[in-house]
Each structure stands twice: as C-alpha cells, then as structure tokens.
N, CA, C and O atoms as a printed pandas DataFrame, in Angstrom:
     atom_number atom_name residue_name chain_id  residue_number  x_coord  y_coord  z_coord
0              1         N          UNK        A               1    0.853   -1.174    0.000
1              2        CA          UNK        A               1    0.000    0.000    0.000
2              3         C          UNK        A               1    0.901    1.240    0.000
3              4         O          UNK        A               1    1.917    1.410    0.675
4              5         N          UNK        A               2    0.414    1.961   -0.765
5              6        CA          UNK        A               2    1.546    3.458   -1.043
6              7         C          UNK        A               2    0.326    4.243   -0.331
7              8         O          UNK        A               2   -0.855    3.993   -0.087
8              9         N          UNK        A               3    1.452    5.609   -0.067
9             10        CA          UNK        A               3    1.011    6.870    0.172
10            11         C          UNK        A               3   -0.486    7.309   -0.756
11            12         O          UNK        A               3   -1.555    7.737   -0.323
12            13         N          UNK        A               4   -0.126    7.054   -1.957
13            14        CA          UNK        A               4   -1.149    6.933   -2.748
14            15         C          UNK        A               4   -2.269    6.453   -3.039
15            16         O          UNK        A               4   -3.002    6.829   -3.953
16            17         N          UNK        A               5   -2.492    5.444   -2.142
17            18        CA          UNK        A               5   -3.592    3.953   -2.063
18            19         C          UNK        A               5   -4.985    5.053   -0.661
19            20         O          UNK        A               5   -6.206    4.959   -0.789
20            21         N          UNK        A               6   -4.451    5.740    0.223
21            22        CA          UNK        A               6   -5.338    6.225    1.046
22            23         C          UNK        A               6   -5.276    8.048    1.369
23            24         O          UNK        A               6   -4.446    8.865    0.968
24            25         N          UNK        A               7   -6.374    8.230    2.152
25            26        CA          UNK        A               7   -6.645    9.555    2.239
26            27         C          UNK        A               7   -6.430   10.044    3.621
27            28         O          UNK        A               7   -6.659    9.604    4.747
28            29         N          UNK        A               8   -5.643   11.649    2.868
29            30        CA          UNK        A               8   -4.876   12.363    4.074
30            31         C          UNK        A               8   -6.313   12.838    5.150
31            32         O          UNK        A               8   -7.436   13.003    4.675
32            33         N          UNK        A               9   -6.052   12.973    6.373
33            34        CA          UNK        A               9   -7.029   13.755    7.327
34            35         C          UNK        A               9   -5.819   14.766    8.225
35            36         O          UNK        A               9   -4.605   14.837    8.030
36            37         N          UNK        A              10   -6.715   15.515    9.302
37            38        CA          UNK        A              10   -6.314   16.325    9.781
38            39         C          UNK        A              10   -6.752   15.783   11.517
39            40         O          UNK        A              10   -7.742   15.096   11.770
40            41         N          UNK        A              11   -6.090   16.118   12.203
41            42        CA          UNK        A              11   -6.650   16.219   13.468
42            43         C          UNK        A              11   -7.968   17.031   14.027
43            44         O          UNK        A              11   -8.230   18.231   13.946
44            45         N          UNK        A              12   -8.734   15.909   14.646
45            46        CA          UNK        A              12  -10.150   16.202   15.017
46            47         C          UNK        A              12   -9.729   18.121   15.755
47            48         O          UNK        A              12  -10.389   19.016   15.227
48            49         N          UNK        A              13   -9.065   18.401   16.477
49            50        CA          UNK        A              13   -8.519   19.313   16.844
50            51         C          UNK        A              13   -8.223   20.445   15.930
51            52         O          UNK        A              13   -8.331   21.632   16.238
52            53         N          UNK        A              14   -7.852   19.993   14.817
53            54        CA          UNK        A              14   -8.054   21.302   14.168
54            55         C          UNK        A              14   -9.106   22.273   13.944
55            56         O          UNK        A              14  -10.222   21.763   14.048
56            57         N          UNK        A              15   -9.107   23.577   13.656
57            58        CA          UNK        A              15  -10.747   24.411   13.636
58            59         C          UNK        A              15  -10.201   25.294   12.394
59            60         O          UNK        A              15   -9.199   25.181   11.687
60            61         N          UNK        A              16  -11.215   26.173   12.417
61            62        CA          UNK        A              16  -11.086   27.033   11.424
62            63         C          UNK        A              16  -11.049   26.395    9.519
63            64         O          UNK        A              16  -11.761   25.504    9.057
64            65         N          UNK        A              17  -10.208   27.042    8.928
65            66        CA          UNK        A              17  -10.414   26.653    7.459
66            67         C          UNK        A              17   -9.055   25.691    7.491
67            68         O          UNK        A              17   -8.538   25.192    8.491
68            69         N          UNK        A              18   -8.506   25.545    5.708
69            70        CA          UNK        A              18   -7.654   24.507    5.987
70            71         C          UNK        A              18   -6.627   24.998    5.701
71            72         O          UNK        A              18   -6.067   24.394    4.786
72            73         N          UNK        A              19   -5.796   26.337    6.290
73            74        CA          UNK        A              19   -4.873   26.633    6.903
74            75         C          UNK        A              19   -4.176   26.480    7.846
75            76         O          UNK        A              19   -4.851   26.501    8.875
76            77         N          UNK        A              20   -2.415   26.230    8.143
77            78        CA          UNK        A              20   -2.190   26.402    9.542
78            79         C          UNK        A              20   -2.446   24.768   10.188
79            80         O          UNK        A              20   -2.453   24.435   11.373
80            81         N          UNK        A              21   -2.626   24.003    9.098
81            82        CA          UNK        A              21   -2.685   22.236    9.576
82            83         C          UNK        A              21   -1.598   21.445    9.296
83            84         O          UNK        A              21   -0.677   21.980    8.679
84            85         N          UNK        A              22   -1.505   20.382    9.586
85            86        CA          UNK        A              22   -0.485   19.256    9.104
86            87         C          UNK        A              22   -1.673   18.391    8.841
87            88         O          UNK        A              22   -2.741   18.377    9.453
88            89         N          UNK        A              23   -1.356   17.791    7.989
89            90        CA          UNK        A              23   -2.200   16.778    7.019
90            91         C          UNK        A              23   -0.986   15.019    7.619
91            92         O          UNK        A              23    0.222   14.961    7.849
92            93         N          UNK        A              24   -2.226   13.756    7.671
93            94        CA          UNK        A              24   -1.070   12.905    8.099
94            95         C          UNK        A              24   -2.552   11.548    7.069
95            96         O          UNK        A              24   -3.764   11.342    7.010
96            97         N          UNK        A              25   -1.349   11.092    6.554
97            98        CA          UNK        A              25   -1.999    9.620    5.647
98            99         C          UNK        A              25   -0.868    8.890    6.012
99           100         O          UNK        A              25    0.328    9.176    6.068
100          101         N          UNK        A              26   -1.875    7.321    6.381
101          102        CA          UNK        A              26   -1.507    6.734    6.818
102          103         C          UNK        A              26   -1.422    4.944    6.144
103          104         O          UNK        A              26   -2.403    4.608    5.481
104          105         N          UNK        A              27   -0.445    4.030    6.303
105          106        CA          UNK        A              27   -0.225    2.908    5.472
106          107         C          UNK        A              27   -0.152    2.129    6.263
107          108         O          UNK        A              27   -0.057    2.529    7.423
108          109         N          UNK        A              28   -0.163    0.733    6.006
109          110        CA          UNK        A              28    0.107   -0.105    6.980
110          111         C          UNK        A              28    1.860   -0.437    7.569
111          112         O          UNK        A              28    2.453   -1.356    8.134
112          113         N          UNK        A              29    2.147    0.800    7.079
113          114        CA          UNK        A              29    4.092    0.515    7.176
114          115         C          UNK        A              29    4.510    2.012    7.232
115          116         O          UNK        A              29    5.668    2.254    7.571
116          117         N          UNK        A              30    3.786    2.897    6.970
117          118        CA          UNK        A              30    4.297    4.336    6.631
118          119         C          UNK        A              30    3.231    5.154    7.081
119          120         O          UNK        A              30    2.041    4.838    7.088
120          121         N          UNK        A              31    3.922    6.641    7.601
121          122        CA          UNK        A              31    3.070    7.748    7.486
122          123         C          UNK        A              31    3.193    9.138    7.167
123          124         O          UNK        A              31    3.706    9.934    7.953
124          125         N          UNK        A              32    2.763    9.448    6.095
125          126        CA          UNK        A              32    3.113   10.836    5.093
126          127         C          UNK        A              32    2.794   12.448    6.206
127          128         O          UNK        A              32    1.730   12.555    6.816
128          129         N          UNK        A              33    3.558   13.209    6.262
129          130        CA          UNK        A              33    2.558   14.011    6.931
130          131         C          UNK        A              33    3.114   14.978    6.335
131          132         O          UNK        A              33    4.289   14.815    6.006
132          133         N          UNK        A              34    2.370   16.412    5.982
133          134        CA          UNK        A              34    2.198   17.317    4.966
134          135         C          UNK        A              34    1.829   18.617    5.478
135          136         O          UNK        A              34    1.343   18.687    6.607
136          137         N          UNK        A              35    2.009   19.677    4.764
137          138        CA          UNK        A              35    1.468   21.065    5.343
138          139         C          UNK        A              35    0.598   21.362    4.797
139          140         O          UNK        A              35    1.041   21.978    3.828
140          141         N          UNK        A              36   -1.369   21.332    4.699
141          142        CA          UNK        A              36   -2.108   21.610    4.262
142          143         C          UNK        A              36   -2.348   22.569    3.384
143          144         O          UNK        A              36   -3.182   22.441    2.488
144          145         N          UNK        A              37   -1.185   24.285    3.679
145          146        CA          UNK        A              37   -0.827   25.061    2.724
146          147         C          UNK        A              37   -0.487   24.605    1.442
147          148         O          UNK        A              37   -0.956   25.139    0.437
148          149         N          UNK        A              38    0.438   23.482    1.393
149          150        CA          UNK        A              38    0.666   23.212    0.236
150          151         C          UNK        A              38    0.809   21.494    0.179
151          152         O          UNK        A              38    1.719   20.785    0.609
152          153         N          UNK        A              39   -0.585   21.085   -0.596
153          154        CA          UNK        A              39   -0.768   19.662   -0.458
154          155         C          UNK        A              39   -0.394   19.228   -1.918
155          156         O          UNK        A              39   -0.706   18.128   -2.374
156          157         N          UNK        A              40    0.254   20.120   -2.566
157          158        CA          UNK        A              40    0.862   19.148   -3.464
158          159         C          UNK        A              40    2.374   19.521   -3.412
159          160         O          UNK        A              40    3.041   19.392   -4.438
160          161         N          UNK        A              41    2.830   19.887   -2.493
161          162        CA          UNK        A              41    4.471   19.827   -1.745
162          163         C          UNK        A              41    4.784   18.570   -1.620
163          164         O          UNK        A              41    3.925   17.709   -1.809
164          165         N          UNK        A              42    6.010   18.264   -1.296
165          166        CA          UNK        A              42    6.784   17.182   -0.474
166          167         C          UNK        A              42    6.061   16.737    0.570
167          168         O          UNK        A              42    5.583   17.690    1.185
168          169         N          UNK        A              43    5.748   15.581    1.080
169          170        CA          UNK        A              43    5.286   14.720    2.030
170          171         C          UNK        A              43    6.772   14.373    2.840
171          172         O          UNK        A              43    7.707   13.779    2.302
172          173         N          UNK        A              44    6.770   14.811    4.056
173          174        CA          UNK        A              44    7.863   14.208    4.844
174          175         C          UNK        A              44    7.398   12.694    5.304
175          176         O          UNK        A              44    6.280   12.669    5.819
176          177         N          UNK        A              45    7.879   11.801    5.231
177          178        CA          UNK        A              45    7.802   10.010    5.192
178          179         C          UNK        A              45    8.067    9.477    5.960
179          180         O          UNK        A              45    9.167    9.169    5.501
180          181         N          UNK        A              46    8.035    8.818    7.251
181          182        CA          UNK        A              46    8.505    7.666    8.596
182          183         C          UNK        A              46    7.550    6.781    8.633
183          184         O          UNK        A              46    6.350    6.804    8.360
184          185         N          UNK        A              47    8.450    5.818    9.106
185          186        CA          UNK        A              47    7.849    4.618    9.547
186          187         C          UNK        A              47    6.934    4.399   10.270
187          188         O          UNK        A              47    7.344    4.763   11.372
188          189         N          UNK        A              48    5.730    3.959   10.405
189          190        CA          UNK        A              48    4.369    4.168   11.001
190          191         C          UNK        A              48    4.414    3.631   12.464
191          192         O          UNK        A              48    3.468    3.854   13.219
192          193         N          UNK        A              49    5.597    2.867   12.904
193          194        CA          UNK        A              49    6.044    2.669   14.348
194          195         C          UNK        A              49    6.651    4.020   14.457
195          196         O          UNK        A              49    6.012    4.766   15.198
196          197         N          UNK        A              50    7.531    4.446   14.010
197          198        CA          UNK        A              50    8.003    5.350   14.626
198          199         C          UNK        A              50    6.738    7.408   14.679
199          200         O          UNK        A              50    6.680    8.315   15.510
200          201         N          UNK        A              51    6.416    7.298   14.047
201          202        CA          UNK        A              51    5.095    8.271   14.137
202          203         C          UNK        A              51    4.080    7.762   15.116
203          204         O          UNK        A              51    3.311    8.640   15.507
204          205         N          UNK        A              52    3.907    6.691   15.556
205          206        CA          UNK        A              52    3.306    5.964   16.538
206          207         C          UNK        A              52    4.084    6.358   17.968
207          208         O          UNK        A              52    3.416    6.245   18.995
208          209         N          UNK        A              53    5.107    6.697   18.047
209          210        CA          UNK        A              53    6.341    6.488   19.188
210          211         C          UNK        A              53    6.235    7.984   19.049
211          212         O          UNK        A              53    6.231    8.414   20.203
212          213         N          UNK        A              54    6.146    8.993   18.194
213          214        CA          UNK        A              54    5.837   10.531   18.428
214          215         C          UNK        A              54    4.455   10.572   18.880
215          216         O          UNK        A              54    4.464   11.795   19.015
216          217         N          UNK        A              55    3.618   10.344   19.124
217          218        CA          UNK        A              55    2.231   10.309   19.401
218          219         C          UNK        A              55    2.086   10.435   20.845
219          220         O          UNK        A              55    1.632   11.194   21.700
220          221         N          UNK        A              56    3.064    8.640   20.617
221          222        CA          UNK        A              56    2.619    8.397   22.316
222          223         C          UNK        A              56    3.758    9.221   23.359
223          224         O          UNK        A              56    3.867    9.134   24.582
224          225         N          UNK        A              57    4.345    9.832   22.627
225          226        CA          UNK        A              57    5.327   10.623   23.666
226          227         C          UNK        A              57    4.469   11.941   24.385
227          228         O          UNK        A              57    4.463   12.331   25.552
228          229         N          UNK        A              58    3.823   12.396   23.286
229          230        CA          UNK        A              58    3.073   13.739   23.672
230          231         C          UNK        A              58    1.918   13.532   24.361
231          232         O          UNK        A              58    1.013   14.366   24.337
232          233         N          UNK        A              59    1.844   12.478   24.992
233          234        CA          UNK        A              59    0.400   12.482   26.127
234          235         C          UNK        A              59    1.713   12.087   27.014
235          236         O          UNK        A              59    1.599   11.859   28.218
C-alpha cells in the first residue's frame, strides 16, 4: 500500500479553514505528513512505528 492507495485527514482538533494544519496519511508501514498550505508539496515520510512512538510521547 503506497502513500497513494489512502486519504490524508487532519486532526479532530483542528478548527477554522484549511490553513495552519499538518495533514497525516496513513499505510500499513508508513506515514506521510504534509502542510495543508501546500498539499501538493513534499510529504515528509517515517515509519508508522516510529510516528506511533511521536504520538505516544506527547500524552
């Protein structure tokens, strides 16, 4: 499954319009995360354990 196979979301937390977000799609091995300003930019790419291991750090 690629980056390409599923669809980006935003955090329930976000408000307003779709400025000022990070965009994050997710694979069964990978996770793309993006600056909503510009969604046809570069996708920065990690391993979906390790974006898992940033998650759980911030609670």
């Amino acid at each position: 499954m690629t980056l390409h196979d599923t669809e980006w979301f935003k955090s329930s937390y976000s408000t307003g319009g779709n400025d000022n977000c990070v965009e994050v799609r997710l694979t069964t091995t990978d996770a793309g995360i993006r600056d909503s300003k510009n969604p046809q930019g570069e996708a920065l790419r990690v391993p979906r354990t390790r974006w898992t291991d940033f998650l759980s750090s911030l609670s």
